[in-house]
C-alpha positions in Angstrom: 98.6 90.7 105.5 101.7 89.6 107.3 104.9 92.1 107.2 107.0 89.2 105.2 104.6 88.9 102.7 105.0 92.7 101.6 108.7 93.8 102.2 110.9 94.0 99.6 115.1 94.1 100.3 115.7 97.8 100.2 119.2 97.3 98.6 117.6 94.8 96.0 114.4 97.6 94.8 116.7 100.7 94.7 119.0 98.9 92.3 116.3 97.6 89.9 115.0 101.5 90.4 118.5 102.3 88.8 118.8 100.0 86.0 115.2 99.6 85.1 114.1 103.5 85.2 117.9 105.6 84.6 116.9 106.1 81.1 113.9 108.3 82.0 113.9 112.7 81.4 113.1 114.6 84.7 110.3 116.5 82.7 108.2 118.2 85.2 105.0 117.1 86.1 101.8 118.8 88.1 98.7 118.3 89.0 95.1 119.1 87.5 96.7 119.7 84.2 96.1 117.8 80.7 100.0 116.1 80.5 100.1 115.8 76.8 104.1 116.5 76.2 107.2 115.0 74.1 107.8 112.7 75.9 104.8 110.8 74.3 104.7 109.8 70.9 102.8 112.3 68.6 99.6 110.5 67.0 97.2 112.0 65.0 93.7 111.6 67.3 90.3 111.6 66.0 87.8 114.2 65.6 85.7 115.1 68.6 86.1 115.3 72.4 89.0 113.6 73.9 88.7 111.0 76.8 88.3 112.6 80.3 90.7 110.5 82.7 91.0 111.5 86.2 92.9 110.3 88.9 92.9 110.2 92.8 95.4 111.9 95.3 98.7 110.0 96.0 101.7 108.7 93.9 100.2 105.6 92.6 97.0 107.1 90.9 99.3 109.6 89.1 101.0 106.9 87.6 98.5 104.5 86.9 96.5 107.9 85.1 99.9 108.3 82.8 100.2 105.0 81.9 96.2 104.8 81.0 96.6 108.3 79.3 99.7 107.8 76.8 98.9 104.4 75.7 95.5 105.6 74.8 97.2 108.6 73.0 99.5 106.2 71.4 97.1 104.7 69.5 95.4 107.4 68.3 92.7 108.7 70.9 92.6 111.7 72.4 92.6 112.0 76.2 92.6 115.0 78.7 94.0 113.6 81.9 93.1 115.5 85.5 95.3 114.4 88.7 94.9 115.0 92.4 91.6 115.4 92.3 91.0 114.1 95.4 90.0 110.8 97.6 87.4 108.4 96.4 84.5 109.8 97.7 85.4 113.2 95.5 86.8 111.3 92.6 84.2 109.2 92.0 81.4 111.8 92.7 83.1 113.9 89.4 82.3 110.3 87.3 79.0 110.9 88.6 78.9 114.7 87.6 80.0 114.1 84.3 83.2 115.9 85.4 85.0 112.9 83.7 84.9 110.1 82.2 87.2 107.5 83.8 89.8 107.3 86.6 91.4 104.1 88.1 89.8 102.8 91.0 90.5 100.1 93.9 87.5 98.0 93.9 87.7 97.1 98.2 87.9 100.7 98.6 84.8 101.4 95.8 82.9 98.6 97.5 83.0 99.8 101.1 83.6 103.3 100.7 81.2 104.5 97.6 78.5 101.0 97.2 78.4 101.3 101.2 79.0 97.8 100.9 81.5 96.3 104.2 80.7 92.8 103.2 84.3 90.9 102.3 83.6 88.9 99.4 85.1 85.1 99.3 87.4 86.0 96.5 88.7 88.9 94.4 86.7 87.8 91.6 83.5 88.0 93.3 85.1 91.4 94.4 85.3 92.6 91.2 82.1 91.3 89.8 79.9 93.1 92.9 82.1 96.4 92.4 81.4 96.1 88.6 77.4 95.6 88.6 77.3 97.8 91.0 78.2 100.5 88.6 76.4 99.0 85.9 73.8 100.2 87.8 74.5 103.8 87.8 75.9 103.9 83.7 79.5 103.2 84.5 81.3 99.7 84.0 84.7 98.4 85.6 86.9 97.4 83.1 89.9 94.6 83.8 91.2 94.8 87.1 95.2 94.5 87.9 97.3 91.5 88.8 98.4 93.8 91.8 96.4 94.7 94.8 97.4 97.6 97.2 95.6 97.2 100.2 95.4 99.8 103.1 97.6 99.3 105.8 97.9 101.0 109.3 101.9 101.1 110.2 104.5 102.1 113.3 107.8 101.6 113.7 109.9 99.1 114.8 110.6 101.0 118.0 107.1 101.5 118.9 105.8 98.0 118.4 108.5 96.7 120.6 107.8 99.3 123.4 103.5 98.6 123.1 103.9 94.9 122.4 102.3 95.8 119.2 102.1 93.1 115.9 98.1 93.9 115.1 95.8 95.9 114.5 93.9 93.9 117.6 96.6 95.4 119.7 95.3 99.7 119.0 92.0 98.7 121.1 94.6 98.1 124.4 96.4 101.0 123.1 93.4 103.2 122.8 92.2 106.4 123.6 96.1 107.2 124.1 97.2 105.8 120.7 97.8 108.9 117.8 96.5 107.6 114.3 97.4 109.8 111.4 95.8 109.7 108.0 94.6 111.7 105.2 91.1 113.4 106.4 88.8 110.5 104.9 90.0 108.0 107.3 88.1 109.0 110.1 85.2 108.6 108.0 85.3 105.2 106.7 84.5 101.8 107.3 88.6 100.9 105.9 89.1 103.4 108.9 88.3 104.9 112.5 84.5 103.5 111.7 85.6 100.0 111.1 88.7 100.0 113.9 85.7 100.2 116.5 83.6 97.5 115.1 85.6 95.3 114.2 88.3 95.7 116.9 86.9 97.6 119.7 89.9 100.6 119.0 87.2 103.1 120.5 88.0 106.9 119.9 92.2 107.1 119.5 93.9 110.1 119.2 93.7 111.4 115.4 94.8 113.5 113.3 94.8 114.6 109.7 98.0 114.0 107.5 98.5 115.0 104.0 99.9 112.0 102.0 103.0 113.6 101.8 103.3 113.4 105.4 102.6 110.1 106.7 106.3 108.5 107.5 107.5 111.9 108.3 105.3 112.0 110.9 106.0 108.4 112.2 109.6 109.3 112.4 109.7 112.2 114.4 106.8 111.0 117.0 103.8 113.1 115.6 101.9 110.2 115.7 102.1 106.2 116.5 99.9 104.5 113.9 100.0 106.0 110.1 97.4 104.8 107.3 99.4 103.6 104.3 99.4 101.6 100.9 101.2 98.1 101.0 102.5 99.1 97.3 104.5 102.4 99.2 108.4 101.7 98.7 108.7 103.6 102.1 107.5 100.0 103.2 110.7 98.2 101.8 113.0 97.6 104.3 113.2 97.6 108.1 112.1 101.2 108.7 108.2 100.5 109.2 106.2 97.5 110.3 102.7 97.3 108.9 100.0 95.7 111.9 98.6 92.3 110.8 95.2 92.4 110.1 93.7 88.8 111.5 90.2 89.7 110.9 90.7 91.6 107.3 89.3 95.1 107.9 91.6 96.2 104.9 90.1 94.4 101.7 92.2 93.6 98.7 92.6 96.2 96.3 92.8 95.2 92.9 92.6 98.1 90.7 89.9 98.6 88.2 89.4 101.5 85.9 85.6 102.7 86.3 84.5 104.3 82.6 81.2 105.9 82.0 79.1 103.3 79.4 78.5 106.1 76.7 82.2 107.2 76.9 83.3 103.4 76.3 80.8 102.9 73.6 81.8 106.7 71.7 85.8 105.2 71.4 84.6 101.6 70.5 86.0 98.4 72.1 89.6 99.5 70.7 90.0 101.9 74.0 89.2 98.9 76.3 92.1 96.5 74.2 94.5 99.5 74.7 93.3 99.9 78.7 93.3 96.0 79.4 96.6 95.8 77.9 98.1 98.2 80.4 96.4 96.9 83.5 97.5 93.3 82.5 101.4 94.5 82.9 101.3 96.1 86.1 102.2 93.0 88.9 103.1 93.8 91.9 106.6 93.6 91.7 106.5 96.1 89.0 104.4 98.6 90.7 106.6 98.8 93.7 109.0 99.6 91.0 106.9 102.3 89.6 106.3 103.9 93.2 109.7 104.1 93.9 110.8 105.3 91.1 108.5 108.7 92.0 108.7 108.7 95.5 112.3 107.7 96.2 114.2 108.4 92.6 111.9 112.0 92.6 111.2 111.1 89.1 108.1 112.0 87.2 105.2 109.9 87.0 105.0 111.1 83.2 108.7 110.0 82.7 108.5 106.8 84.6 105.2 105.9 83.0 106.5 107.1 79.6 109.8 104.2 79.8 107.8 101.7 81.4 105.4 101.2 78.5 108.3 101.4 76.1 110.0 98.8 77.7 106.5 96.9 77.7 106.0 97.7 73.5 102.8 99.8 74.6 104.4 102.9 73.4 
């Protein structure tokens, strides 16, 4: 994905962060609890257990988990959401357990990472449809994906990429064993990592080290490390302050996101939980979930409060 595709004017997206999201509270937020609060609509829910949503470990998850969870609440069924519970790999594995019943997924990351499945398919459809019967195989089922996709990325700055000659990821295997690469732990795991930066481009055995998510452009900026693993949604990315590596032989798949349900959870709430789910998922281009980052990681908002005005503005709330 080239750099021009992805950057957004930095002036441009924290104005639309100011007119678009000034109305929301600065309610506090956490994670691992159930977010219930005020600032949603008070429905009366059904009898019985609520809907188990979970969600991954970084800004975007959060979000998407509000929006999923306050919709649903809206229109009358119950939901116990869990955040940061962790990467894919311990997400997913919960779904499995029984831990939950649903979290919002990527499906390039759920192909390669959890179906062990590094083959790119021709087309986000046929993505979509391999990601979903492969979970039809183990009682789950994807339902619709996004508009937007937020791939993985590896980035450096500006500074570095003119001193290394450095546009691509191609460039890291010259670069290597010298090269610092920082990323959460997982990354050194995966094929959408270390394992597929040596087979597909030869970057054989760089420096790396483990980053919190929190930490990734910090680190960048004051030299901890060259290359940092990031999100192509990230607002961090608007602007002239990164430069995302091309990726001419497509290690990072598109990443449309899906939520994965369990099949018996989907069939207890009836086909009025997907309606309710779809209908989120078809809003969120983008455009708007730049918007929706941002609004968390550079207005320090809450993803309860930002999620909470967005599907207001939408007529989901």
């Amino acid at each position: 994905m080239s750099v021009a595709r992805m950057r957004v004017a930095w002036p441009a997206l924290l104005a639309t962060i100011a007119f678009g999201l000034a109305a929301c509270g600065s309610d506090s937020g956490g994670a691992n609890v159930d977010v219930a609060t005020a600032t949603t609509p008070v429905v009366t829910t059904p009898a019985g257990p609520p809907l188990r949503i979970g969600t991954k470990n970084f800004t975007e998850e959060f979000i998407l988990g509000e929006l999923y969870a306050q919709a649903l609440r809206a229109k009358g069924i119950a939901v116990r959401l869990t955040s940061n519970i962790g990467s894919s790999e311990v997400t997913h594995q919960a779904l499995v357990n029984g831990t939950i019943d649903m979290y919002p997924e990527y499906i390039g990351t759920l192909l390669s990472e959890i179906a062990q499945d590094t083959n790119r398919p021709r087309s986000p459809d046929a993505a979509y449809q391999r990601a979903k019967k492969f979970e039809e195989g183990n009682g789950f089922t994807l339902l619709t994906p996004t508009p937007f996709s937020d791939s993985e990325a590896l980035a450096v700055t500006p500074k570095y990429a003119r001193r290394h000659s450095a546009s691509s990821l191609a460039d890291l295997k010259r670069l290597a064993p010298k090269v610092r690469i920082g990323a959460p732990k997982e990354f050194s795991a995966r094929f959408e990592g270390l394992v597929g930066l040596e087979q597909v481009y030869g970057v054989h055995k760089p420096r790396f080290s483990r980053l919190g998510f929190g930490d990734r452009y910090s680190s960048l900026d004051s030299g901890r490390v060259d290359v940092a693993a990031v999100f192509t949604t990230e607002s961090q990315l608007a602007g002239k302050r990164y430069q995302v590596l091309d990726d001419p032989k497509g290690l990072f798949a598109l990443q449309h996101a899906a939520p994965i349900i369990s099949k018996k959870a989907l069939a207890a709430h009836g086909p009025r939980l997907q309606a309710v789910v779809d209908a989120v998922s078809a809003k969120l281009t983008t455009a708007r979930m730049l918007r929706l980052n941002a609004a968390v990681d550079i207005a320090h908002r809450t993803p309860r409060a930002v999620a909470t005005e967005f599907l207001r503005a939408q007529g989901l709330l």
